[in-house]
C-alpha positions in Angstrom: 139.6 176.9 193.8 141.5 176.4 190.6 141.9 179.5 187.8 139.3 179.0 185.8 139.3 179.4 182.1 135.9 179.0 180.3 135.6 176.4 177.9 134.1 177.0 174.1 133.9 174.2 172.0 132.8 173.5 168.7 132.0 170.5 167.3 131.1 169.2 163.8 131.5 165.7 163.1 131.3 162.3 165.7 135.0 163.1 167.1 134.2 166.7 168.1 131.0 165.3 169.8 133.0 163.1 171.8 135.3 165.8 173.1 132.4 167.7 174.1 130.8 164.3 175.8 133.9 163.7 177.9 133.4 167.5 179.2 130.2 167.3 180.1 130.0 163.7 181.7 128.0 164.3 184.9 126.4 167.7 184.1 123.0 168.2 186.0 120.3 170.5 184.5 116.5 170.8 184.9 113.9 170.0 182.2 112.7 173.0 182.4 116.7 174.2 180.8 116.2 172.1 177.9 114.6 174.1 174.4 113.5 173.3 171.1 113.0 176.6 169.1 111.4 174.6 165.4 111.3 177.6 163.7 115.4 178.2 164.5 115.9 174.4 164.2 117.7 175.2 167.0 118.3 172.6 170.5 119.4 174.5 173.5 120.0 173.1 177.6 121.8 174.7 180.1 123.5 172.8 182.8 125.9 172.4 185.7 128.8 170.7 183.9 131.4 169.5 186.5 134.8 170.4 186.0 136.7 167.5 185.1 139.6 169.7 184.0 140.2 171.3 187.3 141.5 168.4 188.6 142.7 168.9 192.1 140.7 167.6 195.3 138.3 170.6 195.7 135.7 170.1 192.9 134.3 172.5 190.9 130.6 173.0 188.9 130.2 175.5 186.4 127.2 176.8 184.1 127.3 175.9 180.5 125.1 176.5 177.7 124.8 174.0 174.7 123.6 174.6 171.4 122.6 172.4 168.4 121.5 173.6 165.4 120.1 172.3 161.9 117.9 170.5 164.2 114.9 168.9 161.9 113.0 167.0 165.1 113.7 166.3 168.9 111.9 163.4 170.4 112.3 162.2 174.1 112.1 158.9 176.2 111.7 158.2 179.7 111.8 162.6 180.5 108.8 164.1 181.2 108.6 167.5 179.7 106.2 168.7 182.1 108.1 168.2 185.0 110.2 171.7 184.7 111.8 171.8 187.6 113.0 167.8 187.6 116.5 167.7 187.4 118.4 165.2 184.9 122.2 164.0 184.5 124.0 163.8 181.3 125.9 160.9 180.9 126.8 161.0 177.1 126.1 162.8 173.6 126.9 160.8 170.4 126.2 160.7 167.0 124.4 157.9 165.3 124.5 158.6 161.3 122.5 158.6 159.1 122.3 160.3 155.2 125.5 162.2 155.3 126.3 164.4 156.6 123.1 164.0 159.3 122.1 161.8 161.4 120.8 162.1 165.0 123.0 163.3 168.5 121.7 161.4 171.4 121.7 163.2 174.7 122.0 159.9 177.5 120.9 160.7 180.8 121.0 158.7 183.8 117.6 156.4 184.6 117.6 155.9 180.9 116.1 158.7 179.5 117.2 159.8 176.8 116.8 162.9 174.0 117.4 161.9 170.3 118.0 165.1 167.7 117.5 164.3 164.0 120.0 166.3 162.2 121.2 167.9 159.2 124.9 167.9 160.4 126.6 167.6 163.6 126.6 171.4 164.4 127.2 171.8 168.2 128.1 174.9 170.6 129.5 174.4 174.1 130.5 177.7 175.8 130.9 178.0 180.0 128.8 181.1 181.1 129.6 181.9 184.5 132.2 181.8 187.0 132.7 178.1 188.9 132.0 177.0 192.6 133.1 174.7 194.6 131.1 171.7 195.2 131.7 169.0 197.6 130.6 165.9 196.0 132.3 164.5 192.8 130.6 162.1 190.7 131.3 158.7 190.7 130.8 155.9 188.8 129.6 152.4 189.4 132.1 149.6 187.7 
């Protein structure tokens, strides 16, 4: 297994966001990971990110927490929220603007679900949280 140093990223415009996208590619979570606190205006998951960065030919997963704040409204398609325990892939988080300097981050997950966040400003966390493990499958991609 590789050394492993945690990431902590910080994004806060469109080009951070993409940074943070390529890192988490792949990540697997449950539904039951993914919180809206209103009153914090606060968007928090916590997933399995794969370690892209490792490289190597033993691959390795990781836990990662995520958090977006100035968050006015969340709204979800094609997840069911009541499904805790279903488990969901990230495939991309962008930025769609809108009156600067907000807009809304859209978390794409595979199946075509999706989580759209209205706003204030792009003001997101990423931050590793515990040691990695191997894992024997790496993700793969259709062309």
């Amino acid at each position: 297994m590789a050394e492993t140093t945690p990431l902590r990223l910080l994004a806060e415009d469109a080009d951070d966001l993409a940074v943070i996208s390529a890192a988490l590619q792949d990540s697997i979570g449950k539904i039951g990971d993914i919180s809206f606190d209103a009153r914090a205006r606060r968007l928090t998951l916590a997933l399995n990110r794969y370690r892209w960065e490792a490289g190597g030919k033993a691959g390795e997963r990781i836990r990662t927490g995520l958090q977006l704040g100035g968050v006015l409204g969340v709204k979800s398609r094609k997840l069911r929220r009541d499904a805790k325990g279903a488990v969901v892939e990230l495939l991309s988080i962008t930025f769609e603007p809108g009156e600067t300097p907000g807009g809304a981050v859209v978390f794409t997950f595979a199946g075509g679900g999706d989580l759209r966040a209205e706003v204030e400003c792009v003001d997101l966390v990423l931050a590793d949280v515990s040691p990695a493990w191997p894992t024997p499958r790496t993700p793969t991609h259709a062309d």
